[in-house]
Structure formats: C-alpha cells, structure tokens
C-alpha positions as CSV (number, residue, x, y, z in Angstrom):
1,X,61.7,105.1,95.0
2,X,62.0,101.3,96.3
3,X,64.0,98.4,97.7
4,X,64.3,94.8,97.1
5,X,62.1,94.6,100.5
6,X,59.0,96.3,98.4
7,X,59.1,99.6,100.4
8,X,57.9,102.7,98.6
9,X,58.2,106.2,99.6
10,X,55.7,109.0,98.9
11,X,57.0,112.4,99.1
12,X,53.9,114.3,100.8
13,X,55.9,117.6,99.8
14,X,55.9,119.1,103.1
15,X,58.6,121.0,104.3
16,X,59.6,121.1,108.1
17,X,62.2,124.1,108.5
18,X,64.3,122.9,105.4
19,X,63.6,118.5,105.4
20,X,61.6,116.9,103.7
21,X,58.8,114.2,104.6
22,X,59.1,110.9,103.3
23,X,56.7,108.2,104.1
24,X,58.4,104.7,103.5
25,X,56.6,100.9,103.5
26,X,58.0,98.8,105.8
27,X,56.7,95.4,106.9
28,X,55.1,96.7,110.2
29,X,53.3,99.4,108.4
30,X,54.8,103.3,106.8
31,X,57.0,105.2,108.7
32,X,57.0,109.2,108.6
33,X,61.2,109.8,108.3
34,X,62.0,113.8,107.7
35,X,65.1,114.3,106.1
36,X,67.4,117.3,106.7
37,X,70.8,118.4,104.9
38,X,72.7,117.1,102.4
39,X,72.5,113.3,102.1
40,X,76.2,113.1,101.1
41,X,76.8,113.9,104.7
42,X,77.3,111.0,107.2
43,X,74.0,110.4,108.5
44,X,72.2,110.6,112.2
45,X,68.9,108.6,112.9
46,X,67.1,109.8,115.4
47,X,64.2,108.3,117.4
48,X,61.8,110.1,120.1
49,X,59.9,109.2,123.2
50,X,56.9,107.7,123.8
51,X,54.1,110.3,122.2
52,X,56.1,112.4,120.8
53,X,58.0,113.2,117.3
54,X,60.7,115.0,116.0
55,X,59.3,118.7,116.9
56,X,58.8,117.6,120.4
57,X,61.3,115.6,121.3
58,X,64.6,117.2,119.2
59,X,63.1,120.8,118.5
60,X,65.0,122.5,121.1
61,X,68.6,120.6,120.6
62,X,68.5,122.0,116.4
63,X,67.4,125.0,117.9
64,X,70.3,125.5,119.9
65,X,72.7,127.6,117.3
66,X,75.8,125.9,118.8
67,X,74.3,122.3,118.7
68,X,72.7,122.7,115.6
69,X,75.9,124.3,113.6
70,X,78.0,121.2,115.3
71,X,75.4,118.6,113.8
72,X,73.8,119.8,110.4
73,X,77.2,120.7,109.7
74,X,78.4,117.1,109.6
75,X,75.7,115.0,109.7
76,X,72.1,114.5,107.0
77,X,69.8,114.1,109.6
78,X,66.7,111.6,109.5
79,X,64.1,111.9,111.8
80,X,62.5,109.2,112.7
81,X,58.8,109.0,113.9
82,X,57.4,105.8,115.9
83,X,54.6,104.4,113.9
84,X,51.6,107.0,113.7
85,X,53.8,110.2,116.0
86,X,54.3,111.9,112.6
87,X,52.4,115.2,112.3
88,X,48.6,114.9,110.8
89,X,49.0,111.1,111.6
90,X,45.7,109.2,111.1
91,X,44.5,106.9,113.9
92,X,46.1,103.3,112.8
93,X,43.6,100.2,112.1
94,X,42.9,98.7,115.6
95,X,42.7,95.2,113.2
96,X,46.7,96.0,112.4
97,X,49.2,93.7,114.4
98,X,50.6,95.3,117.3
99,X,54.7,95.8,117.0
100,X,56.9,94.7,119.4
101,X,60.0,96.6,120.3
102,X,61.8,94.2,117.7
103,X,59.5,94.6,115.1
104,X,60.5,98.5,115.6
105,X,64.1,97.7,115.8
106,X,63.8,95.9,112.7
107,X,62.0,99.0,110.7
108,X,64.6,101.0,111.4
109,X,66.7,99.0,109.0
110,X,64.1,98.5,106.4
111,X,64.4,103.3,106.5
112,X,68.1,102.6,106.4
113,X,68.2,100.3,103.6
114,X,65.6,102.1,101.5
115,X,67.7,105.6,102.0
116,X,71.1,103.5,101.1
117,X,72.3,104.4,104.0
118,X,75.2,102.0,105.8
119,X,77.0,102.9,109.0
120,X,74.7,105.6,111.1
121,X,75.1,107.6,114.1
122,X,71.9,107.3,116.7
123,X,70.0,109.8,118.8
124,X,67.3,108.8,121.0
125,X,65.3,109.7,124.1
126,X,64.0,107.3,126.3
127,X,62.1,104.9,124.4
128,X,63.5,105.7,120.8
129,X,67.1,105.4,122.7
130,X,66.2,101.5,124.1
131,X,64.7,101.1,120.4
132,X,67.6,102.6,118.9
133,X,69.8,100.2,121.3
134,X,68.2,97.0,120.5
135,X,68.6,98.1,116.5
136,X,72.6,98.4,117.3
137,X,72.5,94.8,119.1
138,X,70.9,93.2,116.2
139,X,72.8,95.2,113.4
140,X,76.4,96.0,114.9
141,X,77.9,96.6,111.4
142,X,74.8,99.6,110.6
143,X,76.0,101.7,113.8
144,X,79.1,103.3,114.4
145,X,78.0,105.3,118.0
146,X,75.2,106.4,119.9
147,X,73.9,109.3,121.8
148,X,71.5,108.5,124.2
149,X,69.5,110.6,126.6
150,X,67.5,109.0,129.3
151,X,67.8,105.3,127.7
152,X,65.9,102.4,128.8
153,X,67.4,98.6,129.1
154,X,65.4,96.5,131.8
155,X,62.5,95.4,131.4
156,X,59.7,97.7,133.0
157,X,59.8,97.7,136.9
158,X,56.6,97.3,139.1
159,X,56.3,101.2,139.3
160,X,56.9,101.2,135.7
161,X,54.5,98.4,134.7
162,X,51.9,100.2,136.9
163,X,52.3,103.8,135.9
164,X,52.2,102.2,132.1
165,X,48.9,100.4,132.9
166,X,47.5,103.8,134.0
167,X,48.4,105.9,131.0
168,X,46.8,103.4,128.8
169,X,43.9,103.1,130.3
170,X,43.7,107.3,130.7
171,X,44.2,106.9,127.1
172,X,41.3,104.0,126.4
173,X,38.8,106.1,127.9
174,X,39.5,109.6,127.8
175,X,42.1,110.1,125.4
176,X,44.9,112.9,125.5
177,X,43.2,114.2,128.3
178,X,44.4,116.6,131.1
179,X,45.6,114.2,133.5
180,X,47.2,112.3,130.8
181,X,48.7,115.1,130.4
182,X,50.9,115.5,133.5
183,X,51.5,111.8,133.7
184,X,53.7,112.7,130.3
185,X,55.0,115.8,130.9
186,X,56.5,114.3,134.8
187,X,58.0,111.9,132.5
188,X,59.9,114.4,130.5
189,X,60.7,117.6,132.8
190,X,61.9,118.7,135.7
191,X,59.7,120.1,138.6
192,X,61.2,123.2,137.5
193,X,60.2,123.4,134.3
194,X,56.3,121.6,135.0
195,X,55.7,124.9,137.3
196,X,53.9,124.6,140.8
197,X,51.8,127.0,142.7
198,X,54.4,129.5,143.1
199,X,56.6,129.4,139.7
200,X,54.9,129.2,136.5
201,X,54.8,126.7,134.0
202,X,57.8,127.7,131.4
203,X,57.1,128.1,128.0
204,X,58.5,124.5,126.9
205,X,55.8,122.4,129.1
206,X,53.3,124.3,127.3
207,X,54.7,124.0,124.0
208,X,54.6,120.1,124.9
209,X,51.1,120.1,126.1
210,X,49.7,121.8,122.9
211,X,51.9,119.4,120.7
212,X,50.6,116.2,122.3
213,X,47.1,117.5,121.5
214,X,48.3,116.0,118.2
215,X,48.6,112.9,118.8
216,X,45.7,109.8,118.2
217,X,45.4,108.3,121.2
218,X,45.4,104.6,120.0
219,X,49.2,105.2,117.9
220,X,50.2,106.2,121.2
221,X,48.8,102.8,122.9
222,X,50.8,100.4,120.1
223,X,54.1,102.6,121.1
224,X,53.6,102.5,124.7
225,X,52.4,98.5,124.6
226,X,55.8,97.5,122.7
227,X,57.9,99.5,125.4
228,X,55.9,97.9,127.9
229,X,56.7,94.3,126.8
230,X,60.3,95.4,126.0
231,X,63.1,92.4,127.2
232,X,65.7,92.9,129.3
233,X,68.9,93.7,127.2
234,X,71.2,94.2,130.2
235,X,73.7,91.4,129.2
236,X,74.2,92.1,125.4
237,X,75.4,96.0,126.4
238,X,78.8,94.2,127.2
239,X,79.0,93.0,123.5
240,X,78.1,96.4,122.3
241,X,81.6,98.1,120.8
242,X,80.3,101.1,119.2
243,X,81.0,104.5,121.3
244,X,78.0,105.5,123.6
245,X,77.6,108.8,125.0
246,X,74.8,108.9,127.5
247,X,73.4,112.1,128.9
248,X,71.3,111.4,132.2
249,X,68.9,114.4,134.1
250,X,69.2,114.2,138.0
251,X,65.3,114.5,138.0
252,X,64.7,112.3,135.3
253,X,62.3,109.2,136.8
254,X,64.7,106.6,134.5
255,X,68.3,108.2,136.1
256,X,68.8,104.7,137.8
257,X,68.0,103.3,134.4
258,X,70.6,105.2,133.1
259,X,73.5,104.9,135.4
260,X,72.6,100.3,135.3
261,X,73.5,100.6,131.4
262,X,76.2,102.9,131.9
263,X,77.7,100.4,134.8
264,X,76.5,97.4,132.0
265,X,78.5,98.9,128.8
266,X,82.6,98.5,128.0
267,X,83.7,101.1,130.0
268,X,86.0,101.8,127.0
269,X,83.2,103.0,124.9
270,X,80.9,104.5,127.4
271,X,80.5,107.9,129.1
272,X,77.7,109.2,131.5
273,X,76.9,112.5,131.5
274,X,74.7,113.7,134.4
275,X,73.2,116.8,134.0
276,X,72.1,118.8,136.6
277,X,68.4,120.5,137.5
278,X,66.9,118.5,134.5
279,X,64.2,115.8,133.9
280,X,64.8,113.0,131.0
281,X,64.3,115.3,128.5
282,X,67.4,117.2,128.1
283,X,67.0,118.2,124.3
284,X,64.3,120.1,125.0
285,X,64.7,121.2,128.7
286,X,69.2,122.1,128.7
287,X,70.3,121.3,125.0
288,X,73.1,123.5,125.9
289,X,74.3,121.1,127.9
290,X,74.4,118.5,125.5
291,X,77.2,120.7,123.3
292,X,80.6,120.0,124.7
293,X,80.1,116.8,125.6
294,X,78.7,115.4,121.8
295,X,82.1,117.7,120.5
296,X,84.6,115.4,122.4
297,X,82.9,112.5,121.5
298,X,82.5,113.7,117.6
299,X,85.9,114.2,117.5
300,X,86.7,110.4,117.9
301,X,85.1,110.1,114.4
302,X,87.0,113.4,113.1
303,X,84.0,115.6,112.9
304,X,84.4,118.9,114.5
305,X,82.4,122.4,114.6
306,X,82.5,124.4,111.4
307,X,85.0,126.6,112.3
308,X,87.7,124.2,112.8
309,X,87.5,123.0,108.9
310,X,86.4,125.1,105.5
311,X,85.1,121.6,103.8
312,X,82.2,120.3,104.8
313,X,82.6,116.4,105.8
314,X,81.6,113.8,103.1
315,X,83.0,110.5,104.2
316,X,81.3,107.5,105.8
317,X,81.7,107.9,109.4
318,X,84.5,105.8,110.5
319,X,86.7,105.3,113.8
320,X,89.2,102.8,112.6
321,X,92.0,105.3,111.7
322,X,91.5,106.7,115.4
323,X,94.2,104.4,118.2
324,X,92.3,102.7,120.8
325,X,94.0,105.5,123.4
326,X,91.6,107.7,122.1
327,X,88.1,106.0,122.3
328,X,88.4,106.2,126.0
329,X,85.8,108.8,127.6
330,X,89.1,110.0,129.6
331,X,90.7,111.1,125.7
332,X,86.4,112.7,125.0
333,X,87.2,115.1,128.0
334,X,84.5,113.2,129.7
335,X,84.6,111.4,132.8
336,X,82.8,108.2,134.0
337,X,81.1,109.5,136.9
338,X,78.5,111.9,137.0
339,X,79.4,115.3,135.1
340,X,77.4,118.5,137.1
341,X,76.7,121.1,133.8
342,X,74.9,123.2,136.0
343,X,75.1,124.9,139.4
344,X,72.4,125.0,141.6
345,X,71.7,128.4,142.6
C-alpha cells in the first residue's frame, strides 16, 4: 500500500488486543501506527508522551469498559507511536537527522494521507498533545476537535529546560536507568500513585517502570530533543476553531501549562477539566474521569454511547449541522473553570 508521497506500509502481522501494526515511510523516517476497529468509522489519532507508546500511555483509558464502549464504538482508532516508542523498536541511526516538533507535526499527515483518512479527531498526552496541537495549526481542515490531557504550548521554562537537560544526560550515560526512572514516572503520576515510605507503589507505576524497560534510550533522546526545542504557539490557539476538550491533573507538573492554553483558546471551543488527586497522566491514573466529560463533548459531533443508537456511526465527523448555541462548553455540560471529579477523602 502507498501514496503519491512514496510511503509504504509493511504489515508486521502482529496483533495488539484486536489492531493491527502498520509501519508506514514517511520523510522523517517509519512510523509504527496500530489500527483498531472498523476503518469505515470516523477516525481518532492518538499520540503519547515522551517515552512511552500506546500501551503505556492509552492502556488504561480502552481498558476502562465505559470509555472504551463510548470510543471503539464510534471511532477506528490509530495509534500513533513517536518515532522508535513502538514495541521491539530498534535503536535509530545516530547518523539520521534529528526531527523537530514540525517535522513530527508534519508525519502525522504523511499516516493520515497514506490511510485516506480526511477530517480526524485527536488524543494526546503531554507531548503527543502539543505535537497533535501544532498538526491542527498547520492543517485546520484535517481536524475536527481535540482531547487533550496535560498539553504543552510554551516553549520549555527554566525548570523545564533544566530537568530536560538532566534526563538526557541520565539517558547518555546510563540509559533507562533507575533514577531515570522516577524523573519519568514524577512526570506522569501523582504522589499517590508513585508510593512513599508508608503507601506502596500501586500497580500502574509498576506496570510503567517495566514498560519503559522497552524503550532504546537514544529514540527517547530524538523525542525529548524536538519537545525541548518546541516554539511557543501561544498566539495561534486564538485562531484554532476546532472544539478542544482539555483534561488537567491537580498534581500534574504542566497544570499551569494547561490552564495558559485553556485561558489562550476561543473560549467558545474550549473546556478545562481539572481532575482531582491526579498527576498528568490521567488515562492511565483516573480514565474514569475522563467518561462524562468526552460524552458531552461527543455529542456536539452526534456520537453517543452504544446504547443510545442500534447503528453503528459511519459518517465523516462533522459539526456543521450542530447551531453555534451548542458548541459552547456551557451546552457540553462542562464548565470553564476547574471541574473537581473526585473528592478528597
């Protein structure tokens, strides 16, 4: 299978849970994309944070029966790995060019063009949701909303620039080593869920640590470098029309990140979610909490659970038929400020 642009797809023939792997050329290099459902469906791209991949980053949303019956009920979904995150990725020629956060905005419509895929909806965490971002910016016309949990749009702050130096160098010399280690996982959880003296570590930190034992050290260097030179892309959120749904933990070390594109974006189109007890990595850590929130705003685009319809939904995703009353996040049963979804006990 091929486009116009030259890029070929190998299917490896490996089956993850009911997708399939295909492994398409683009002009920074092949991409691992694992297709789920039935691609008549509308489709959802989604895009993980730095070091991680579909399994680690989305696992425990599709797991969720609620979430997942909500989504794989309307949507194909295609999983989208950052260059080299796949599983059994082989460390990447140090002679290849380095991608910039462009360069991986731009793959993303090389996948979408080779799968014939127009208008998307997009999921993703962190750094797949400023990549993800960026690629709606550029290509307004190839995305009709996105979900975004934990998204990045300034350029790196000191403390940022700093704690990015570290990681890479943890990762120059010693690889995916212990410390490394907690320097990701306090980027993803809660203090809750990372365990202390006194409380345990829960069984999703450890799943975590034992997936990133996966991952070659150098892919995870050319990720974190283009996030590290990312631009600012604070004033183009104004210009960005498509619905956004953003979903925000209140121990997540990006939630002023968060809240500045919130405050940047049409407040037509825009709704924060904050959710309580979390860390950035709410997919994994509360998925639950992600489930009334993504059915409001799904049902802007006419896409409900599966017991609200018998026939499964096979037209392009579209918002035009729905009055401009209804795009606003008052009509998605969501509200502009901070949302708690979880009482502290």
């Amino acid at each position: 299978m091929s486009d116009s642009n030259g890029s070929v797809s190998v299917d490896v023939g490996t089956i993850y849970l009911g997708g399939k792997e295909h492994r398409v050329k683009t002009a920074c290099g092949v991409v691992s994309v694992i297709v789920y459902g039935d691609r008549e469906k509308p489709a959802l791209i989604t895009y993980p944070d730095l070091a991680l991949n579909h399994m680690s980053c989305f696992q425990g949303l599709f797991f969720c029966p609620e979430a997942a019956s909500l989504l794989l009920h309307n949507f194909c979904i295609y999983h989208i790995s950052p260059p080299g995150h796949e599983l059994g990725a082989a460390p990447i020629c140090p002679n290849d060019s380095v991608p910039s956060a462009d360069d991986l905005a731009d793959q993303i419509l090389e996948v979408l063009n080779f799968f014939g895929l127009g208008s998307v909806m997009c999921m993703g965490v962190t750094a797949g949701a400023y990549i993800l971002t960026l690629f709606a910016m550029k290509h307004k016309d190839r995305v009709v909303g996105l979900i975004l949990v934990s998204p990045l749009c300034k350029a790196p702050s000191w403390s940022e620039w700093f704690y990015n130096k570290v990681i890479s160098n943890l990762l120059y010399f010693y690889g995916m080593c212990a410390v490394l280690k907690e320097f990701l996982l306090q980027r993803y959880f809660s203090k809750e869920v990372r365990g202390n003296i006194e409380i345990p570590e829960s069984d999703i930190a450890q799943a975590c640590r034992r997936l990133l034992d996966e991952r070659q050290s150098v892919n995870v260097m050319r990720f974190l470098d283009a996030i590290d030179r990312r631009p600012d892309i604070s004033r183009g959120l104004k210009k960005l029309k498509c619905r956004t749904l953003i979903f925000i933990g209140d121990q997540s070390p990006f939630y002023s990140e968060a809240v500045h594109m919130a405050a940047n974006l049409d407040r037509g189109y825009c709704a924060l979610v904050e959710v309580q007890s979390c860390g950035s990595m709410v997919t994994e850590e509360q998925p639950h909490a992600m489930l009334i929130p993504m059915e409001y705003f799904l049902m802007g685009y006419g896409l409900y659970r599966p017991s609200c319809f018998t026939e499964s939904p096979r037209s392009p995703l579209s918002p035009s038929c729905i009055s401009p009353e209804l795009l606003s996040p008052e009509s998605m049963g969501l509200k502009l400020k901070p949302i708690k979804t979880r009482i502290s006990a």
